[in-house]
Every structure is written in C-alpha cells, then in structure tokens.
C-alpha positions as CSV (number, residue, x, y, z in Angstrom):
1,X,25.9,-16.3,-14.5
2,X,28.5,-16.1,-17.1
3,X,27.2,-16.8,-20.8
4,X,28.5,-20.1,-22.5
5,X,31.2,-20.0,-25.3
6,X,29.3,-21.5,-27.8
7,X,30.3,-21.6,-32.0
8,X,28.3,-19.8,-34.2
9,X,27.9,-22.6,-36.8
10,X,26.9,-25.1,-33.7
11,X,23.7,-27.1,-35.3
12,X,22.6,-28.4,-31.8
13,X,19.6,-30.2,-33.6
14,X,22.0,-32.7,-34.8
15,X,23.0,-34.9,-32.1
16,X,25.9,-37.3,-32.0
17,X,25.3,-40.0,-28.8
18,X,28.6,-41.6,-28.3
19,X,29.1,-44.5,-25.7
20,X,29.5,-48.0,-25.2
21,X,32.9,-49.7,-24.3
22,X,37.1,-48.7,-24.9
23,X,38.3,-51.3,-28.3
24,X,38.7,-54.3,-25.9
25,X,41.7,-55.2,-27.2
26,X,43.4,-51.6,-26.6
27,X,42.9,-52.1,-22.8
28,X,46.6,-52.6,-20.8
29,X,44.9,-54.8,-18.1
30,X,43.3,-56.4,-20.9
31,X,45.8,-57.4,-23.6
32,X,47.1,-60.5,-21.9
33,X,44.1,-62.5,-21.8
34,X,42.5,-60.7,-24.5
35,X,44.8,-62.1,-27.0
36,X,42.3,-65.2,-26.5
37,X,39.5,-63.1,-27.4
38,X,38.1,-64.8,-30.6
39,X,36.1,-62.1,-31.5
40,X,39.0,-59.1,-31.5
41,X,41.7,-62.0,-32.5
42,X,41.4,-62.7,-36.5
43,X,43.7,-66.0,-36.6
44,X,41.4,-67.5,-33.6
45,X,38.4,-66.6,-35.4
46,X,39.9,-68.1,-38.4
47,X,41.1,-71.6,-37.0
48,X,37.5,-72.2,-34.9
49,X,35.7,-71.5,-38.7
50,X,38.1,-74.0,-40.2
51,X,37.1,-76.6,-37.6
52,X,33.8,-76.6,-37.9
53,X,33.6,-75.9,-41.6
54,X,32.2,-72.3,-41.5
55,X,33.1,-69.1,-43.1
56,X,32.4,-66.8,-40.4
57,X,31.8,-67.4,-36.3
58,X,28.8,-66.7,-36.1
59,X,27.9,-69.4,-38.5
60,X,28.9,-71.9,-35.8
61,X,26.4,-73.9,-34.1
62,X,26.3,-76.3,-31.1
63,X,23.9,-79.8,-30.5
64,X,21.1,-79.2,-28.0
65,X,18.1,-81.6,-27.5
66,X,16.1,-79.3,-29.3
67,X,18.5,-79.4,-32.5
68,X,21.2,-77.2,-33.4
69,X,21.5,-73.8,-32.2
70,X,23.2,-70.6,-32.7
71,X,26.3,-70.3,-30.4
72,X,27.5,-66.7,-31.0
73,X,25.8,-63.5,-31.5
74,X,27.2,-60.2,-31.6
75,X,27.0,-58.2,-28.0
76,X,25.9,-55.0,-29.7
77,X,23.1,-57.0,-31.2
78,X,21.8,-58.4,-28.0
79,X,22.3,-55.7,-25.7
80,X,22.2,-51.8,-26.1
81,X,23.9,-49.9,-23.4
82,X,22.2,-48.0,-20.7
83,X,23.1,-44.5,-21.4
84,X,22.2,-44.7,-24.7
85,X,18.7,-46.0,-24.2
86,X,19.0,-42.7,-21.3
87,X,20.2,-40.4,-23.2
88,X,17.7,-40.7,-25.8
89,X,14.5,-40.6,-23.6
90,X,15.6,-37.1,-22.7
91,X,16.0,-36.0,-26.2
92,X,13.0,-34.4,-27.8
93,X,11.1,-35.5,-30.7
94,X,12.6,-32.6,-33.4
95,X,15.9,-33.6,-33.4
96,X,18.4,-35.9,-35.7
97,X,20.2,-38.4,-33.4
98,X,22.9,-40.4,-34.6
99,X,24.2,-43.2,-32.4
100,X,28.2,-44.2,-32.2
101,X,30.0,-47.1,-30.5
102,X,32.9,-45.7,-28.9
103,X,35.0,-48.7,-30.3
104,X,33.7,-48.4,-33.5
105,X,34.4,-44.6,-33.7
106,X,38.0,-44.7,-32.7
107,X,38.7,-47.9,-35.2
108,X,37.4,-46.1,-37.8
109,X,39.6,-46.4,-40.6
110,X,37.5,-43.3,-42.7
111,X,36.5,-40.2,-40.5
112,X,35.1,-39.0,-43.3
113,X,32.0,-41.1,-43.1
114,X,30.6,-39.2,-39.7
115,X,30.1,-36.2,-42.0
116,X,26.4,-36.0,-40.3
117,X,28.4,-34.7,-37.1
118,X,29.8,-32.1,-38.7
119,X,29.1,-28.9,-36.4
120,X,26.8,-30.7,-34.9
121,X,26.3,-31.1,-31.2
122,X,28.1,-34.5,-29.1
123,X,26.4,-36.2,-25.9
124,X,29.7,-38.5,-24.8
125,X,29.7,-41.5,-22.2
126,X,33.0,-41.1,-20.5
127,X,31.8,-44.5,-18.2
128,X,34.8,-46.5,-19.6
129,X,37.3,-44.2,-20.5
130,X,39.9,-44.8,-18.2
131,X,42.6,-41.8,-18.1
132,X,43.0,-38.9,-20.1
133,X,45.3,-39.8,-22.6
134,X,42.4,-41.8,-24.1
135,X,39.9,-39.1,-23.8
136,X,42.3,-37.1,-25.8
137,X,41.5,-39.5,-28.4
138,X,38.3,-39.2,-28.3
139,X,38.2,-35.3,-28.5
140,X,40.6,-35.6,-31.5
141,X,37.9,-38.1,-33.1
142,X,35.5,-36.0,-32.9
143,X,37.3,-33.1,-33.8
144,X,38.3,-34.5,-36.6
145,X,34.5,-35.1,-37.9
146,X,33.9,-31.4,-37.0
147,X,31.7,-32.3,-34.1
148,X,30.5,-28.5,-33.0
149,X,30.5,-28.6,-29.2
150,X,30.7,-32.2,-27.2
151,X,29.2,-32.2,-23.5
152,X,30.4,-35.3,-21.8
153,X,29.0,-37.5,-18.5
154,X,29.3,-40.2,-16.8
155,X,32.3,-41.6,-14.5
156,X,35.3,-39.9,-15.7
157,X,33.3,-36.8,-16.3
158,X,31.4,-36.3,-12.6
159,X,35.1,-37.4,-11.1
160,X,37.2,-34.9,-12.9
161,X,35.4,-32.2,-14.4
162,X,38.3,-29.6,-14.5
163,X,39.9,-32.4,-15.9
164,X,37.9,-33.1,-18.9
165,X,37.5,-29.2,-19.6
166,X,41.5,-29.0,-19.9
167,X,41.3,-32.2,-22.6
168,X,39.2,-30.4,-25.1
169,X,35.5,-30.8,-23.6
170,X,32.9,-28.0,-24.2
171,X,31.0,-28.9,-21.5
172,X,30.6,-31.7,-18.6
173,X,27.8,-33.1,-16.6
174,X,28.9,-33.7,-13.1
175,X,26.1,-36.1,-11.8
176,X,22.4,-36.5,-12.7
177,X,21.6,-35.8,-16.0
178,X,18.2,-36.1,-16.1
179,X,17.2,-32.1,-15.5
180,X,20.5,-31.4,-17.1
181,X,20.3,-32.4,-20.8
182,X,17.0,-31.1,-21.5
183,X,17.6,-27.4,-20.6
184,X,21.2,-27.7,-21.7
185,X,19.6,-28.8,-25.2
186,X,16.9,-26.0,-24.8
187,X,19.1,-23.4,-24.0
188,X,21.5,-24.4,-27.2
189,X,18.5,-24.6,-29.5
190,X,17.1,-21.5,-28.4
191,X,20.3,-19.4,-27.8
192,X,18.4,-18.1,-25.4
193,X,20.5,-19.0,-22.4
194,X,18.4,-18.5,-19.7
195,X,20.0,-18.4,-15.9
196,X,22.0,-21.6,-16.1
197,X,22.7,-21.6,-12.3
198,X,19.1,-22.2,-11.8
199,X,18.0,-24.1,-14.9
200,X,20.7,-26.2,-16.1
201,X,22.6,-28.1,-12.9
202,X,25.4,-30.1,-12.5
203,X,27.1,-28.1,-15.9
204,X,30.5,-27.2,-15.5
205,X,31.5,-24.8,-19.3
206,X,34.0,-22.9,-20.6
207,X,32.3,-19.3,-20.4
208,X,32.8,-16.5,-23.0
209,X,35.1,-14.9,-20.8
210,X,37.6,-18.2,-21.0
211,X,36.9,-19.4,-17.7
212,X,34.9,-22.4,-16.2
213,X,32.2,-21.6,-14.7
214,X,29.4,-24.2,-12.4
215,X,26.3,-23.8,-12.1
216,X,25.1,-25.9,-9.1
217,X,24.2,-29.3,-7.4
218,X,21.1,-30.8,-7.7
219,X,20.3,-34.4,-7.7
220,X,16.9,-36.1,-9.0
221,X,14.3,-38.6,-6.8
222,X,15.3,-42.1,-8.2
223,X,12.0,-43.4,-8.1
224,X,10.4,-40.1,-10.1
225,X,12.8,-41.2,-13.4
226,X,10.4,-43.0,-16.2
227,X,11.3,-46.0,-17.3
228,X,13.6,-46.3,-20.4
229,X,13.1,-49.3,-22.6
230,X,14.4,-49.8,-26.1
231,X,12.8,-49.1,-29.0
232,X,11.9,-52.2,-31.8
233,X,11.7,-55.8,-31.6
234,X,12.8,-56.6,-28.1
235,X,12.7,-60.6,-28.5
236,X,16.5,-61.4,-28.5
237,X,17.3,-58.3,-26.4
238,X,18.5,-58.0,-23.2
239,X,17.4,-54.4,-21.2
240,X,20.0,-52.7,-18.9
241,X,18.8,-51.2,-15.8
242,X,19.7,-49.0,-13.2
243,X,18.7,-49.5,-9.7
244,X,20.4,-46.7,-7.6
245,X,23.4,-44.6,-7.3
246,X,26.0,-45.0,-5.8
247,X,26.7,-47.2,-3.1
248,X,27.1,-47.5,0.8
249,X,30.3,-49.6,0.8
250,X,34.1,-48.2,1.4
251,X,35.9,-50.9,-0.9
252,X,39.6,-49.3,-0.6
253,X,40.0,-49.5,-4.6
254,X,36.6,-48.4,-5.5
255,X,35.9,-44.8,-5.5
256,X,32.2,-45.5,-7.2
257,X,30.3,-44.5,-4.2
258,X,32.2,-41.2,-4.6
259,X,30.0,-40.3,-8.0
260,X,27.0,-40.1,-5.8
261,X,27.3,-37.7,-3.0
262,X,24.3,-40.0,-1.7
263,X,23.5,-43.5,-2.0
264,X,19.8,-43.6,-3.7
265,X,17.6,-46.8,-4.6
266,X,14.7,-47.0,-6.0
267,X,12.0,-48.5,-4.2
268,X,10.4,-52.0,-4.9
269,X,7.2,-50.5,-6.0
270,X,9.1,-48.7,-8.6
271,X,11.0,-51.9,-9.6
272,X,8.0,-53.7,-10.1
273,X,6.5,-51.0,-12.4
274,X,9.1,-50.7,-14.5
275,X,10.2,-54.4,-15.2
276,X,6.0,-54.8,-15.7
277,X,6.7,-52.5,-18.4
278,X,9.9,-54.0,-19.5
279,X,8.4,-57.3,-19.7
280,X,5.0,-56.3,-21.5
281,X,7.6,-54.7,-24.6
282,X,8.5,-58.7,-24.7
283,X,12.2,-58.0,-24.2
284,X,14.3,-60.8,-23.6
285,X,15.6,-60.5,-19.2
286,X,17.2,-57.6,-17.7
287,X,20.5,-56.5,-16.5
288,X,20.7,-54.6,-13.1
289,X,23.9,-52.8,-13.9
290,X,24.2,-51.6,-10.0
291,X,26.8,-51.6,-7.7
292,X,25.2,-54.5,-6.0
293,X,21.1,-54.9,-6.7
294,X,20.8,-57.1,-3.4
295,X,21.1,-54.5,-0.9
296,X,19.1,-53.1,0.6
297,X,17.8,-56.2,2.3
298,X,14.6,-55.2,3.0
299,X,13.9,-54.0,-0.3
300,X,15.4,-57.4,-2.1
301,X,12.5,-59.3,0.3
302,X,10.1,-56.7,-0.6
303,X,11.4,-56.8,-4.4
304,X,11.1,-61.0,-4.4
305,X,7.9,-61.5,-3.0
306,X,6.4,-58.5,-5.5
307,X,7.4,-60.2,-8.5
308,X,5.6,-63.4,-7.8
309,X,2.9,-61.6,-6.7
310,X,3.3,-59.5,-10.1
311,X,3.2,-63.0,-12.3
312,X,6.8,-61.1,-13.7
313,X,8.5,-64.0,-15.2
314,X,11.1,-62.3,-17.0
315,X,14.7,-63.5,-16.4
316,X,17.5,-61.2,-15.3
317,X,21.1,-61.0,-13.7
318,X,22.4,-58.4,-11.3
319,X,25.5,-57.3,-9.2
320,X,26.0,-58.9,-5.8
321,X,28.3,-58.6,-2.7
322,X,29.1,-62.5,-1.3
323,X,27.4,-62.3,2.2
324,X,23.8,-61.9,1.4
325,X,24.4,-65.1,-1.0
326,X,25.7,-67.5,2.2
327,X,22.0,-67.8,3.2
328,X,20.2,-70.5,1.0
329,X,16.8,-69.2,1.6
330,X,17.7,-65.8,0.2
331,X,19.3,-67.9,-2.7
332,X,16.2,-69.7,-3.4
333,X,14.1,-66.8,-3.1
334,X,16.3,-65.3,-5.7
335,X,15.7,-68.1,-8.0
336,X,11.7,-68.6,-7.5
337,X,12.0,-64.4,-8.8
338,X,13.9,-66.0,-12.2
339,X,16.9,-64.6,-11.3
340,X,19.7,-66.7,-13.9
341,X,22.8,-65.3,-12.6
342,X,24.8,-62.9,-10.5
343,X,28.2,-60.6,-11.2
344,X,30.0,-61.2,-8.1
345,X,33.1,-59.7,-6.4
346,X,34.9,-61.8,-4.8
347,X,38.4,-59.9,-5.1
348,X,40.7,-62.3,-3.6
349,X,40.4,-65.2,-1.3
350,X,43.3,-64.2,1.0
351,X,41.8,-62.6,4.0
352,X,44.5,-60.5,4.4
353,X,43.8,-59.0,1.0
354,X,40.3,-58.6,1.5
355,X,40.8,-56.7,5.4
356,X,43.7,-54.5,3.4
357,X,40.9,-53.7,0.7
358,X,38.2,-52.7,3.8
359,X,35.6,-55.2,1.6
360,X,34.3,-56.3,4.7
361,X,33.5,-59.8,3.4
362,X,34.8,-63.1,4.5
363,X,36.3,-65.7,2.7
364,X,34.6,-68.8,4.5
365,X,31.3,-67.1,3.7
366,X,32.3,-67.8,-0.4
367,X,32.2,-71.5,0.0
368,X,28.5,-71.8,1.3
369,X,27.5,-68.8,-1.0
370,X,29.2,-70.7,-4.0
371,X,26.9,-74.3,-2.7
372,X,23.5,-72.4,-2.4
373,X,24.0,-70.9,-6.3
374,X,25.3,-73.9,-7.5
375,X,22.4,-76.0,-5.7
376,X,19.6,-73.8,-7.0
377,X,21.0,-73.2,-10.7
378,X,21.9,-69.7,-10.6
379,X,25.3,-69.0,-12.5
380,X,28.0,-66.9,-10.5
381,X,30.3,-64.2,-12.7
382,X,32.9,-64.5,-10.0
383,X,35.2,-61.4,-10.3
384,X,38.9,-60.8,-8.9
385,X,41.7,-58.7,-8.6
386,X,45.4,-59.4,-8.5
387,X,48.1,-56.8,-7.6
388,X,46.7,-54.9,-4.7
389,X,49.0,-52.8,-2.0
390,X,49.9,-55.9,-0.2
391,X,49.1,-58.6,-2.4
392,X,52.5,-61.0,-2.8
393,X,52.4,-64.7,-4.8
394,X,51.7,-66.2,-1.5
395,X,48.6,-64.3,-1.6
396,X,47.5,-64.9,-5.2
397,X,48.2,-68.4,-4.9
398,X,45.4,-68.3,-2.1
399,X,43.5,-67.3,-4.9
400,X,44.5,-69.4,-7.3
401,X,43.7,-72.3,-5.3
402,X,40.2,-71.0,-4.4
403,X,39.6,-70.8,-7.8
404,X,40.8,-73.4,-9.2
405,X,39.2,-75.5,-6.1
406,X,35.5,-74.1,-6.2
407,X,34.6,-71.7,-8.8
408,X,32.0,-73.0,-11.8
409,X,30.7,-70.9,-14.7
410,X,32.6,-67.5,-15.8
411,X,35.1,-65.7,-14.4
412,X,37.8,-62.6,-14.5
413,X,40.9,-61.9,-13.1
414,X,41.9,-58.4,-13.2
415,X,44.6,-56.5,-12.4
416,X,44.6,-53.9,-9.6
417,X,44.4,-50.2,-11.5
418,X,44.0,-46.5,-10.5
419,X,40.9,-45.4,-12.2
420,X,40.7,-42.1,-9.5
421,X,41.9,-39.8,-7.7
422,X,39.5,-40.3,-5.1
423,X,40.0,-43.7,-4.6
424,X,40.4,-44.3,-0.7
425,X,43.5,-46.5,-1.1
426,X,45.5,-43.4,-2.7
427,X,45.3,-41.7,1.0
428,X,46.3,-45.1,2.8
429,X,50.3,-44.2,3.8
430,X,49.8,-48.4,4.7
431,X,49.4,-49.1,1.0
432,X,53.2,-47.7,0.1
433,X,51.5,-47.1,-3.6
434,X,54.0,-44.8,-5.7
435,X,51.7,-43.7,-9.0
436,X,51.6,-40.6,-11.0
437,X,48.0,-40.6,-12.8
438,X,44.8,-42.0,-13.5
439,X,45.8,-45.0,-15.4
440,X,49.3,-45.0,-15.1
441,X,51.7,-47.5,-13.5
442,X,52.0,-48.4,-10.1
443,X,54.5,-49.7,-7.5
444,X,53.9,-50.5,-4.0
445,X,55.7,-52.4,-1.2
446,X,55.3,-56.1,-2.8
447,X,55.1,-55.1,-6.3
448,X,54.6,-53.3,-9.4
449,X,51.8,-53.3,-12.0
450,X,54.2,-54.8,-14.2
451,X,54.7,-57.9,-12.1
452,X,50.9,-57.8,-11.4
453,X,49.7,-58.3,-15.0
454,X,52.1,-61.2,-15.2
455,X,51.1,-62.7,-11.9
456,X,47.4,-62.2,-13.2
457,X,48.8,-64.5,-17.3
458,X,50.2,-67.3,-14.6
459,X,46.9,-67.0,-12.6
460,X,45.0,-67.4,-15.6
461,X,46.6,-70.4,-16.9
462,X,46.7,-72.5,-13.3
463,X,43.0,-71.9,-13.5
464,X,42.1,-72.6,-17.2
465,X,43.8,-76.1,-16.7
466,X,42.8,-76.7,-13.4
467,X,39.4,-76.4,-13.2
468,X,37.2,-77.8,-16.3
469,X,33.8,-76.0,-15.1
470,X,35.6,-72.3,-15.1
471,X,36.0,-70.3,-17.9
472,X,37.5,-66.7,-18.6
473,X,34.9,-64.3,-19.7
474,X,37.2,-62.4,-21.4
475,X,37.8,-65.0,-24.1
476,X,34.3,-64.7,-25.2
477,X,33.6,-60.6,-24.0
478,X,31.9,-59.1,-26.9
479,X,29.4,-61.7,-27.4
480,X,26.5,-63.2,-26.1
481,X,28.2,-65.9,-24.6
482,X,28.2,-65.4,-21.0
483,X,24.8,-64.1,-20.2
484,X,23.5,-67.5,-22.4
485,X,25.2,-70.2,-21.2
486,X,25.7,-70.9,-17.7
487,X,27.9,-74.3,-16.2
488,X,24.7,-75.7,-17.1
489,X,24.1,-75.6,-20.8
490,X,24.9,-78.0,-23.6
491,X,27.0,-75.2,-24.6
492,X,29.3,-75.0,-21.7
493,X,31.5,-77.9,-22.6
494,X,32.2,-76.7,-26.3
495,X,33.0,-73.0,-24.9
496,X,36.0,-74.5,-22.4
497,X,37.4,-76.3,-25.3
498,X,36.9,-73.1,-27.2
499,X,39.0,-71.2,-24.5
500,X,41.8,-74.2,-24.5
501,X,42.4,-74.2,-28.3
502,X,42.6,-70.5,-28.6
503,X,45.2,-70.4,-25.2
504,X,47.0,-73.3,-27.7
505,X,46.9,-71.2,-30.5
506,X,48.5,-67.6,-28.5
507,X,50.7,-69.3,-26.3
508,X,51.1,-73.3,-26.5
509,X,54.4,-73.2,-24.3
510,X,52.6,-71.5,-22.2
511,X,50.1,-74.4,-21.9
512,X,52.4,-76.8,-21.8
513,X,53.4,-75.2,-18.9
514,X,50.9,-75.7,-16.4
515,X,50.0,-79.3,-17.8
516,X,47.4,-78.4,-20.7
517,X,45.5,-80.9,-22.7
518,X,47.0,-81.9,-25.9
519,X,45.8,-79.9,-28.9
520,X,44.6,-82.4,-31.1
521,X,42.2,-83.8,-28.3
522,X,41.0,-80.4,-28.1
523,X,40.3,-80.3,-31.6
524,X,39.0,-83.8,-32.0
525,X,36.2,-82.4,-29.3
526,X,35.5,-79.5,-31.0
527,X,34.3,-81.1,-33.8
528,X,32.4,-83.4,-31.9
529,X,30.6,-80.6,-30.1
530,X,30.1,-77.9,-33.0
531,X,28.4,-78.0,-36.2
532,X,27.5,-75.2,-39.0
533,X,24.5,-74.1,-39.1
534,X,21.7,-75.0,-41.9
C-alpha cells in the first residue's frame, strides 16, 4: 500500500471539527424565501424589536398561561449537530479539539482568529455542501488559516471522492467512519503508517507518489456503535440521532440510499438502550435524523411498545414516509411513545408528479394521514418540491391547493436540484433534464430551474395567505422555532403574523398580490401577542 503524502509540520494532535449547515442565506434555492428569514435579515430583525420594544430578538417574549415566555433561541444553542457529537466520541482523550460552524467559518470577517488551526489537522462535514464550487470555499478557508491536512466525510464526500481529492482535499472518507478516524488519527500521530488497506477503510489519499490511492470497503454493525450524547447541561438541548443508513426507497431525485451500499437499522433493543441513556443525561427530546425512522414496521411496533414498557418519557420527532401515517392506530401508538412531531415528504400532491418521482405514495393516503396527526396532536413538517421533470403550473397548482386546503403547522417548498450524479432521475431519457453539474441549472421538457424558483415565490405566497394554520419554516430556520411550537401552542398565532409582517416588509406588492392582510392589522396583533421580556 502506497504511503500517504503527509506535511512535515502536520500537528495532527490539534484537531479542527468543521460542520453544521451552508450560511442559509447563501443557498440559491434558498434566497427567495429566505429573504423572510428574521434571523439572517437585519431590517426584519430590526422592525419585530421596534414592535415589541426590545433591543435584540431574542429579547421577545410571548403570553402563555403560565406567564411570559421566551420565544426565540438560537438553533446552535438548542441543538448540536450529529457529526459533531460523532466525530468527537471517536477522538481520543490527548488531543486539542476545536469546534467550527461551517457558517460561521466562511462569514468570518478575520481568518486570523483560527490561528489554533494553523498546521493543524481538519475533520470536515461535507453533509450540506452542495457542489464543488462551494467546497472550494471551504478548502480556501481553511487554507487560509494554515489548516495542515483536512480529511473530509459525509454526503458529498462518500458520493464523489475523486471529486473532493481534485478540490484540494488531503483525504476523504467514503462511508463509515467509525473504524476509519481512529487509525487514520493513529497512523498520523504515530507516523507510523501501518498497512492502511487493512487498518484504515473507506480512505481514499493522495499518496507520495501523486496518485490516489483506496484502501478498501468495510462497513460497521449498526447496533455495535455506542451511543453519543453531548457533553454538559443537557436541559434545553435537543440530541440528534441516527437510526440507520441508508434507505430501501428508489425516490427518482434522491440518490441517499446510494451512500449506503446497504440499508442498516438498528434494532429496537438498541433504540431502547440508547434513548435510556439519552434520557437519564436529562436532555431535552431527540431528533431521529433518518431517512424515515418508521420503517421497518416491525421494528416501529417493537420500538413503541418497548418505550412504554421502558417508562422512556422523553419527547422526540423523526422522519416519516405518508403511508404508515394513514393508519390511526399506528398514529396513536406513535403518540402514547411521546412522539411531538414528524418531518414528512410529501413532494407534491399531483399524482402524476409523484408516479414520475417513483415515490410510491398516494395522494388520497395524505388526507387521512394529515386527520389521524392532527386528531392525536402530533405536528407534521410537511415537505415539497416544485420543478420536477414534468412538473407544469397545472401541476403545482395541485399542490398549491392541497396545501393551502389541508396542511397545519410548518412547512417547505423547495425547488427540485441536482445534488448527484447518482441520482436515478439523471438516467431517466423520460425526464428530458439538460444539466451540466452538481448544483448547476437545469432545463427539462416543462421548464427550467429558473422558472421553478419563481413558480416555488408564487407558491409560497398563495399559501402564506391562504391558509392561517401553515407557516414556512424557513422564515424562522435557525431557531428554535419549529421543533417548539407546533399549530397548537400559544405561540403559533404570533409566529404567522411574524411570517406576514416580514413577507410585508420584503415584498408588500407581492402581498398585495395574492390578497394579504393589511399591515397595520398585522402590526396591531403583534403587539397584542408579544411582549419583552423582564
């Protein structure tokens, strides 16, 4: 096996961990909506202080029965991410570790400041990096610090690893990283480099020689991977948690189940144990960041009737498909477990859409799903897409009606985008799609991405003023908002007049448009609803 081309002055006891999400408001599919973002937009977080007589946002308060209560906190504050609580268990004790936000890194106005990088060694989350004109970017970030070597993971990593070599990474972990890291980290420390085809898997590097070299597959047993739970006060937190791996579904614009070369759950025993754990470090719920935690069925029944059985009563939300949801008593076992809500993707409600997309749901199985969660309390994130091959205004306004019809609680819209190569769709000669990279624009038959972000703007608005129980999630991303206040707390109210005075503020023709409320009874209700606190 061909030795590693590693710098001399590489410090690999100094460890950089860089992850988290892209700056929100720096995301193309994003930018429309976003501009409501009250957190990334300074004049709306200016005007909402004014109203309520604040100096900052997260001095703003809301009535409950129990008094007045804190409505915003900051999303980094309630909620680590999941592969930096990873990454560090598989750290040992002797090293420095110095965690980054990936937004925070690349809006850094002083590089200067990250001198405790310098030659030092840089684990980097490529989950939501998008193309790799942004990992560029990053590379030149962290050149620019003097970051000694950077081994990068995750999606955009075990999808292109050639890829990311060719952009200015040392080293990329195609896969599991759990056997990985450690001997990667062992062999750097040491300089020992043992035989890396046997000891360090999944590594794709740029050998001495110039060349990349792989070592070889290997992937772990799920249920043998310890539990990862953050460190400190846990009381306001919430814990994310991972499930399985990839997934047995063949959505069309999802290549996801392609970064598994196996679909792997753990097992309900294994659940139980760890969210025991979770629970006794007296964190706050937990977010099962998979694909979609309610498969398989027998391990959700197994799952549900273990954490009564437990006496768990720690809340948590989770990914779902839409057909397990149309049965009420699956719903209300759901909600007798303390599940609070549920990430689901509903993609379009035009059944053409949906058969062109190979989901392999139904549309007439969201209306009872949407009764049994609304019946039993448990708040949908209903998710969509706009702009797929096929997808014409005939088509969204299917789904603008749907939505505007039946949805309650948060919602996106988002607009169809080629995230990979592998993505079954690209090899459909039906879909007509004309691209030219990862993250690039599009054209098919019916459209382009162009037209597609502004069909998904008009969507938006229809649905803002159409239904009063429906809000954007992307006005409020960044914050606690959405994982706090379902359609049924005191909150909910205030946060859709939030979301209407900050579309008034970016756009008031726009409102006007589709028949928005007038401004000043919009303000009038803000501060009715919202209060500073002390």
């Amino acid at each position: 096996m061909k030795i590693p081309r590693i710098p001399d002055r590489l410090d690999s006891s100094r460890i950089l961990l860089v992850s988290g999400l892209w700056p929100y408001d720096d995301v193309d599919e994003k930018k429309a909506v976003g501009r409501l973002n009250i957190f990334h937009n300074p004049e709306l977080r200016a005007s909402l202080s004014e109203i309520v007589g604040t100096s900052s946002i997260y001095d703003v308060g809301f009535r409950s029965r129990g008094g007045v209560r804190q409505l915003f906190r900051s999303a980094t504050e309630v909620e680590p991410t999941l592969v930096s609580i990873a990454l560090r268990s598989l750290l040992p004790d002797d090293v420095q570790v110095t965690e980054a936000d990936l937004s925070e890194l690349l809006r850094a106005k002083d590089l200067s400041t990250w001198g405790t990088a310098k030659d030092g060694l840089c684990l980097l989350s490529t989950s939501y990096i998008t193309n790799f004109t942004d990992l560029r970017r990053v590379v030149a970030s962290l050149r620019e610090i003097g970051v000694g070597y950077i081994v990068a993971g995750g999606y955009l990593a075990t999808r292109n690893p050639e890829r990311m070599l060719d952009c200015g990474i040392d080293a990329v972990i195609a896969g599991d990283a759990e056997e990985a890291i450690p001997e990667l980290l062992r062999g750097l420390l040491t300089r020992g480099f043992p035989d890396w085809a046997a000891a360090v898997p999944n590594l794709w590097y740029w050998d001495t020689d110039g060349g990349r070299t792989y070592t070889v597959d290997r992937m772990v047993a799920v249920d043998d991977i310890p539990v990862t739970v953050p460190s400190g006060d846990l009381s306001g937190v919430s814990v994310p948690y991972e499930s399985m791996r990839g997934c047995p579904y063949k959505c069309a614009f999802c290549s996801y189940p392609l970064v598994s070369t196996k679909w792997r759950f753990k097992s309900a025993e294994k659940l139980i144990a760890d969210w025991t754990q979770i629970e006794k470090n007296g964190a706050k719920e937990i977010i099962a960041l998979d694909s979609t935690f309610t498969i398989p069925p027998k391990r959700l029944r197994d799952f549900l009737d273990m954490y009564r059985e437990a006496g768990l009563t720690i809340p948590w939300g989770a990914y779902s498909r839409v057909t397990p949801l149309k049965k009420e008593e699956t719903v209300v076992q759901l909600k007798r477990a303390n599940n609070r809500w549920l990430s689901i993707g509903f993609e379009s409600a035009s059944q053409k859409i949906l058969d062109r997309m190979h989901k392999g749901t139904r549309v007439k199985d969201a209306y009872p799903a949407l009764e049994n969660l609304r019946r039993h309390q448990i708040a949908p994130w209903s998710n969509f897409i706009i702009g797929y091959p096929g997808e014409t205004e005939d088509t969204a306004a299917e789904t603008v009606s749907f939505m505007s019809r039946h949805l309650f609680g948060f919602y996106g819209i988002y607009v169809f985008n080629i995230r990979d190569r592998g993505m079954p769709v690209l090899t459909d000669p039906t879909a007509e799609l004309q691209w030219q990279d990862v993250g690039s624009e599009w054209s098919h038959a019916t459209m382009n991405s162009k037209q597609a972000t502004g069909l998904r703007w008009e969507s938006y608005l229809r649905v803002c003023v159409a239904n009063s129980e429906a809000i954007n999630v992307d006005v409020f991303r960044g914050s606690n908002v959405e994982k706090d206040y379902g359609i049924w707390s005191e909150a909910f109210p205030a946060l859709k007049h939030i979301e209407l005075w900050a579309l008034h503020l970016v756009d008031r023709a726009a409102l006007d448009s589709v028949g928005g409320p007038d401004p000043s009874t919009t303000k009038r209700a803000l501060r009715e609803l919202l209060v500073p606190l002390g």
